[in-house]
ZABA-60809 format. One line per 2 residues: number of its first residue (from 1); their letters; for each residue x, y, z of C-alpha. Coordinates in steps of 0.5 Angstrom, whole numbers. Layout:
NUM	a	X Y Z; ...
END
This chain:
1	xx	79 -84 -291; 74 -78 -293
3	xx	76 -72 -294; 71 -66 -295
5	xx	72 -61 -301; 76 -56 -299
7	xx	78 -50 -303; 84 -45 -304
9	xx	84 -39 -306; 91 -36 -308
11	xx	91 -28 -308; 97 -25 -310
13	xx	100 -19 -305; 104 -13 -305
15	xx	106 -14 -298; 105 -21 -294
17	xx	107 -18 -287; 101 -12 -289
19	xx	96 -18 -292; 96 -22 -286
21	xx	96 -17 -282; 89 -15 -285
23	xx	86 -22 -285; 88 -23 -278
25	xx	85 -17 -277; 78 -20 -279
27	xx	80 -26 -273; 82 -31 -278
29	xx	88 -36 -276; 95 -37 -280
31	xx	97 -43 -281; 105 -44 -280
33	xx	106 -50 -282; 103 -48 -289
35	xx	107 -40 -288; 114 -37 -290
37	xx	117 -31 -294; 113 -33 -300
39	xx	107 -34 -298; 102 -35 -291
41	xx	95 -40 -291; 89 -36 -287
43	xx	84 -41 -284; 78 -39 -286
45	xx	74 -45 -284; 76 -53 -284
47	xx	74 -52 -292; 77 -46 -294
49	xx	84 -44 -293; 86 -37 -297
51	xx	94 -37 -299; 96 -31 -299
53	xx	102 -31 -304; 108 -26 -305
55	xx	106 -23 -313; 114 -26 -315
57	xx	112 -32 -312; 104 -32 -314
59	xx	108 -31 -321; 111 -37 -322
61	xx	104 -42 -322; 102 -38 -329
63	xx	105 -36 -335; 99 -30 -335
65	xx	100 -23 -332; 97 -22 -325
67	xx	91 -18 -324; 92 -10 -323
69	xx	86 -10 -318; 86 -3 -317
71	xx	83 -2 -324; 80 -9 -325
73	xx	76 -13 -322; 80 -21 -322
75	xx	75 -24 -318; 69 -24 -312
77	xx	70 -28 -306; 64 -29 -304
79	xx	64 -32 -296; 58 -34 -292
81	xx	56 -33 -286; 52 -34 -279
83	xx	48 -28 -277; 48 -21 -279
85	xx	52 -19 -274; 58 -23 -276
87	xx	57 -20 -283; 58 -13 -280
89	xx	64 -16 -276; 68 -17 -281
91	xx	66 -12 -286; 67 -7 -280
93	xx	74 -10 -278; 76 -10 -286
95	xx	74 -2 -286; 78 -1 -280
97	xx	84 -5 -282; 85 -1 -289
99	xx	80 -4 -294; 76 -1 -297
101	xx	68 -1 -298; 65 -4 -305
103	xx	58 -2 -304; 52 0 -300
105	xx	50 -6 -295; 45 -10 -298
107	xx	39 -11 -294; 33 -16 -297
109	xx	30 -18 -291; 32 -26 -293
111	xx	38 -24 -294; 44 -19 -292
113	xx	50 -17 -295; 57 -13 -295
115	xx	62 -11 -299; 69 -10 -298
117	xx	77 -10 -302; 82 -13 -298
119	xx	89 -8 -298; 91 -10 -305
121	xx	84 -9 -308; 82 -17 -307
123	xx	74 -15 -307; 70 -20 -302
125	xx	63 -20 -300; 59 -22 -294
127	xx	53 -25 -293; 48 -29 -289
129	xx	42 -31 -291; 36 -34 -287
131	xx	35 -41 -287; 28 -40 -286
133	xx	27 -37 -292; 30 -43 -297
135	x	24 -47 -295
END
């Protein structure tokens, strides 16, 4: 049996019900199986899979204080995507759904980016690159 590498993300929220929310916002899935009170498994694709974890409960996996992410930066995400205009489409659903921009778009012709903070100060940046450009 082969398994690909997946990666897991574990974010600390404030409010679970809001940080779903957020991230269904941006047209990703919960997975239900993998969601209760403390916790809920976004479908970011087939390899990563975000966990959005209560603070108490994200607080009983490490003995280290949470991050106060609206002062500090603990992290961030980057997520590639497939075109420009999907970079556009999430970055606009997160500023519609409350979050908040980390920067200007980054434009270099190969390769488009932008930034954003999810509701709990959790910073990503998207981006697409041409494949053309790597050759």
């Amino acid at each position: 049996m082969h398994m690909d590498t997946m990666i897991f993300p574990n974010l600390p929220v404030k409010d679970l019900d809001a940080a779903k929310a957020f991230y269904t916002a941006l047209g990703y899935e919960i997975n239900a199986q993998f969601t209760d009170e403390n916790a809920s498994a976004v479908v970011i694709s087939d390899t990563i899979v975000v966990m959005l974890l209560r603070e108490e409960f994200f607080g009983t996996f490490t003995s280290r204080a949470i991050a106060d992410t609206t002062t500090t930066v603990e992290i961030m995400n980057g997520l590639g995507v497939a075109s420009r205009a999907e970079v556009d489409r999430i970055a606009d659903a997160a500023l519609a759904a409350g979050g908040r921009a980390t920067g200007e778009p980054q434009d270099q012709g190969f390769m488009y980016s932008r930034g954003f903070a999810d509701l709990d100060g959790h910073e990503w940046s998207v981006l697409w690159m041409d494949p053309s450009a790597l050759q």
